[in-house]
SEDOZA-166145 format. One record per residue: residue in one letter; y, x, z negated of N, C-alpha, C in turn. Coordinates in steps of 0.05 Angstrom, whole numbers, plus 5000, padded with zeros to 4 digits. Example, Ala and Ser with C-alpha at 12.3 -4.5 7.8 and 13.67 -1.06 7.14 Angstrom:
BEGIN
a488652644844491052464844493452644844 s495552574858497952734857500152584843 
REM end
This chain:
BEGIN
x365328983239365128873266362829013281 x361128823291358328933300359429083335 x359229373340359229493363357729323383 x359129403411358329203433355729333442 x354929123453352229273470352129353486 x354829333506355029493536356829713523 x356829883534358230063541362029903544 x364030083542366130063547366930223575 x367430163590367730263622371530303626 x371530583631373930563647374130773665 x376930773675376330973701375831273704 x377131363672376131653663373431673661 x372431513641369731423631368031493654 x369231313675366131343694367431573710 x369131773718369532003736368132173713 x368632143689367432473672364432393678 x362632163673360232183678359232143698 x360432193723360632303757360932473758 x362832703753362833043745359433103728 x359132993706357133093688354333023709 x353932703716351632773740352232983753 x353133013769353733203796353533463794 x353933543769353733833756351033873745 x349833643735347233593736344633633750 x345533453775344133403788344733443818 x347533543824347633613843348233283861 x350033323883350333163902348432953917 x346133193922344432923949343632723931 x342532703907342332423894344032213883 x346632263885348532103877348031823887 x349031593874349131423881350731263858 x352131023870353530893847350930733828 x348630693842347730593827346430773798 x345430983806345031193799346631323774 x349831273784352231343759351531123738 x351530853746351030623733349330683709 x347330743717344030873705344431013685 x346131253689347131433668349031293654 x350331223659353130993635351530773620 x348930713624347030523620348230153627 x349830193644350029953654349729933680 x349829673690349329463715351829593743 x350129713764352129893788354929623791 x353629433786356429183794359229223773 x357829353744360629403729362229613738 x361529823754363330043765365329923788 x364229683804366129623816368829433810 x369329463776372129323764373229573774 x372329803772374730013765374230213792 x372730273810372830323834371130233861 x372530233885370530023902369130163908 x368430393920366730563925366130793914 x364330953920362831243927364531383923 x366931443949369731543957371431593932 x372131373925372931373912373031423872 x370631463879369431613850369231933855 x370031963881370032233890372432383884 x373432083898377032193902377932353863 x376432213849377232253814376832443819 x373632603816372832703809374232983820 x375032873848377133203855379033313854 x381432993843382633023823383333203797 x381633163784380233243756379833593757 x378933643778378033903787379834073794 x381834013812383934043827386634043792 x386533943781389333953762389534153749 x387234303739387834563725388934763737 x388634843773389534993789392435113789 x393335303780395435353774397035493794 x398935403805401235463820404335563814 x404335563796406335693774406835963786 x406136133804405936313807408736363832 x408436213845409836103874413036243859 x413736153832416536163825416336533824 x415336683825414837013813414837103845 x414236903867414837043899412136903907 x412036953934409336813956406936963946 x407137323943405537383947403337313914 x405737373895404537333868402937063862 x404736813877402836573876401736583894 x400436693916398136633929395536753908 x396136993893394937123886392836993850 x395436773837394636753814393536403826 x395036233844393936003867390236073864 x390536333883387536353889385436433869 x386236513858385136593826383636333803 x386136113807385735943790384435763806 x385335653828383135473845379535633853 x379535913854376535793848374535843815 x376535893798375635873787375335613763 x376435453775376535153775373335063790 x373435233819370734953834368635163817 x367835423813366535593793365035423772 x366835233763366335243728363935003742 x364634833772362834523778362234583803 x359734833808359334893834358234663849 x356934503838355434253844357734083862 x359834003853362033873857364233963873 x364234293884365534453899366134243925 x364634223936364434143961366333803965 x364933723941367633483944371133513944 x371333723933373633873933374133963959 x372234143975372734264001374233954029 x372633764013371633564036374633484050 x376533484039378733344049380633214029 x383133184037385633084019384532764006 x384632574037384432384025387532244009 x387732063996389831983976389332103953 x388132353946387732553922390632593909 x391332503892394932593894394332833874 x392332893857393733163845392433373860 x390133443884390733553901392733603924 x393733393927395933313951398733463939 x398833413903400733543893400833843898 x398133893899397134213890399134293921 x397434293937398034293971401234323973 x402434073961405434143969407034273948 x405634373933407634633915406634873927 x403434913942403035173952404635203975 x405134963994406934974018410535024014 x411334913996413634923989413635223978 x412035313966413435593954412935743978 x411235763993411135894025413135914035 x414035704040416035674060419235714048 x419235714021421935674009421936094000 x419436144009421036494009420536624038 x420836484056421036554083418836484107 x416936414095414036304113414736154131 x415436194153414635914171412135724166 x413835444170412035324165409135274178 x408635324198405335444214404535614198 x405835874191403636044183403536074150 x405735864141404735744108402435584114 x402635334129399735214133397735414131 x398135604159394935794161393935954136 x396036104121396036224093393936144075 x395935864078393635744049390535624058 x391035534093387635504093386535774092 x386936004097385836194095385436244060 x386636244042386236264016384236064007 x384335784025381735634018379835624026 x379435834051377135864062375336034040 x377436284033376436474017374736363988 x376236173976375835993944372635823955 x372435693977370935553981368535683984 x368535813995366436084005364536133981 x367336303968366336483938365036253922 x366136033926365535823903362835733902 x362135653929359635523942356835683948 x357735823956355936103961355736403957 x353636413943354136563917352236833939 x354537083947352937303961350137353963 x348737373941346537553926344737303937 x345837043937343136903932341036923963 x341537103981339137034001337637314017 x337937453986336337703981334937763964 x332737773966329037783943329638033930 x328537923911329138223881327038383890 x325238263917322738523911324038843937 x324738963927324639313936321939273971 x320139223960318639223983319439124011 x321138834005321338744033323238894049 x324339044042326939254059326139494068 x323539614048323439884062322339934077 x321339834097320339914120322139864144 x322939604145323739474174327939504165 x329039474142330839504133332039804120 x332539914131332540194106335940344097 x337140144115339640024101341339834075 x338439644082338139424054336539524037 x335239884025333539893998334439853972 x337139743974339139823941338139443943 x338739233962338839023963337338853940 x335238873936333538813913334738773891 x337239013876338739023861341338853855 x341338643879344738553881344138213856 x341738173864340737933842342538003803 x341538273800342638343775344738323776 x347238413788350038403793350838153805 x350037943817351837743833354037733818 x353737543796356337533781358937753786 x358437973787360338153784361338233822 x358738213837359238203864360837963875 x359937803863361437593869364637633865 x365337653836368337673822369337883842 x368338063842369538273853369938313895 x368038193897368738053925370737893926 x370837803913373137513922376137643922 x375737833897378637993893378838153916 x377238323921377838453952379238303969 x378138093976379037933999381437853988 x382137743975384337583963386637833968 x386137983954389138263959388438293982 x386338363999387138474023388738294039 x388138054041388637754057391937894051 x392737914021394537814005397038164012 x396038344018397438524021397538634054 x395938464069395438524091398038364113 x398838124087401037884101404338004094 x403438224082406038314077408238434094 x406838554119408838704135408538484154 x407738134159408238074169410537914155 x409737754131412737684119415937824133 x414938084126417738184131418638084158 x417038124172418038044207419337864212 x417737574200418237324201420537264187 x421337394160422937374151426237434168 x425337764182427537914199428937634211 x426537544225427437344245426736974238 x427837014219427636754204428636554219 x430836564229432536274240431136194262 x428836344276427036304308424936214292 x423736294275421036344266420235984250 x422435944235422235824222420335554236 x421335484255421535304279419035184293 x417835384288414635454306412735494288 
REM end
C-alpha cells in the first residue's frame, strides 16, 4: 500500500512539533502557519484538531506541566513543596523556550489545573490556611519561573576589564559565565529551603490556631 502524501495529523502530532518549534526557535516567530510549515502541510489542516494559537498552547503546557511531581505533599507540606519545586522547574529547564507559556496562566490546562489542586490540597490538608496555601505556592512559582527563564550569569561580560575600575565589587564577575549552570542550580536551592524553612515557624502558628486561621 503506497504511503500517503500528506502527513497524518493529530493532536499529539501537532503539540510535539509546537514544543520542537518553540524550543527551536523560540516564541516571537510562532505562528500556526509557521507550525503548518514544519508538519509540511496546509495552516487550514491544523484547524481539524485545534482552533487556535491558544490552544496549541494550552497542549503544549500541558505536556510540560505532567512530569511535575507532587507526590511529595503525602511525606508533609514542607517535603512536597520542596520535591513540587524541584520537579516543576526542572520540567520548564529541559524547554526554556516554552517556559513562559507555562508561566502565562491556567486557562482550561487540566493537567496543570490538576498540578495546582494537589499542591493546594496538600497545603491545606496539613494545616495551611487556605490564603497562605495560595500565597506558598505562588511564591514557589515565582521562584521556578525566575530560575527557569532567566538564567543569573547571563547579563555579565566575561571580560575582567569592564568591572575594574568603576565596579570593584564585581572583579570575580567575569567568572560567573563559567559556572551559571551551577549558580544557577545552586541558587534556586537556596531560595527554595530558605522560602521552605523560613515557613516553618509560621506553620506552627497557623496551625496553633487552626480553627480562626483556617477561615481567612
Amino acid at each position: 500500500m503506497a504511503r500517503p502524501s500528506t502527513p497524518i495529523l493529530s493532536r499529539d502530532a501537532i503539540r510535539d512539533a509546537a514544543l520542537h518549534l518553540i524550543d527551536e526557535e523560540g516564541l516571537a516567530g510562532f505562528s500556526m502557519r509557521r507550525l503548518a510549515g514544519h508538519l509540511g502541510v496546509q495552516a487550514a489542516s491544523l484547524y481539524s484538531h485545534f482552533t487556535n494559537r491558544d490552544e496549541v498552547f494550552d497542549a503544549v503546557a500541558n505536556l510540560l506541566t505532567r512530569p511535575v511531581d507532587t507526590t511529595g505533599f503525602d511525606r508533609g507540606w514542607a517535603t512536597g513543596l520542596l520535591i513540587w519545586g524541584r520537579s516543576y522547574r526542572a520540567a520548564l529547564r529541559a524547554h526554556p523556550n516554552a517556559a513562559s507559556i507555562v508561566a502565562a496562566g491556567t486557562g482550561e490546562r487540566a493537567d496543570f489545573l490538576s498540578m495546582a489542586d494537589r499542591v493546594h490540597g496538600g497545603l491545606v490538608g496539613d494545616g495551611w490556611p487556605p490564603r497562605y496555601a495560595t500565597m506558598i505556592a505562588a511564591s514557589v512559582k515565582y521562584l521556578v519561573v525566575g530560575s527557569a527563564t532567566t538564567p543569573f550569569g547571563s547579563g555579565f561580560a566575561d571580560d575582567t576589564r569592564v568591572y575594574l575600575d568603576r565596579y570593584p565589587h564585581l572583579v570575580q564577575a567575569h567568572l560567573i559565565g563559567q559556572h551559571a549552570e551551577e549558580i544557577d542550580a545552586d541558587s534556586f536551592e537556596l531560595a527554595l529551603t530558605s522560602l521552605v524553612h523560613g515557613l516553618e515557624p509560621l506553620h506552627a502558628r497557623v496551625v496553633v490556631h487552626g480553627t480562626q486561621s483556617r477561615t481567612t
